[in-house]
C-alpha positions, 0 to 999 in steps of 0.5 A: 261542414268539412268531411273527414277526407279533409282531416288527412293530413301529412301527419297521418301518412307519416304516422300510418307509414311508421306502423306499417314499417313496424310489422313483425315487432309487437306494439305495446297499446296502452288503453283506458281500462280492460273493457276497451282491449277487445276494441283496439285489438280488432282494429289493430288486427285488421291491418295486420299490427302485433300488439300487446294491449295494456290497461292504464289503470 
């Protein structure tokens, strides 16, 4: 069984170094309905992302 560690790949580091070169922009999140906005916004503020969070539906 392989551990998440092993998951990490260069694509994630690209992808975690363009939303870190994105701080003082806001980041339009679109999330399946309004019951998973509280969700995502505590995660993107725990690394310090300004986003605007939409339902898709």
């Amino acid at each position: 069984m392989s551990g998440l560690i092993d998951k990490i790949t260069s694509d994630f580091s690209e992808a975690k170094n363009a939303l870190n070169k994105s701080k003082g922009t806001v980041i339009d999140v679109y999330v399946e309905n309004e019951d998973d906005i509280p969700f995502w916004k505590d995660i993107f503020e725990k690394y310090g992302l300004q986003t605007k969070i939409h339902p898709a539906s």
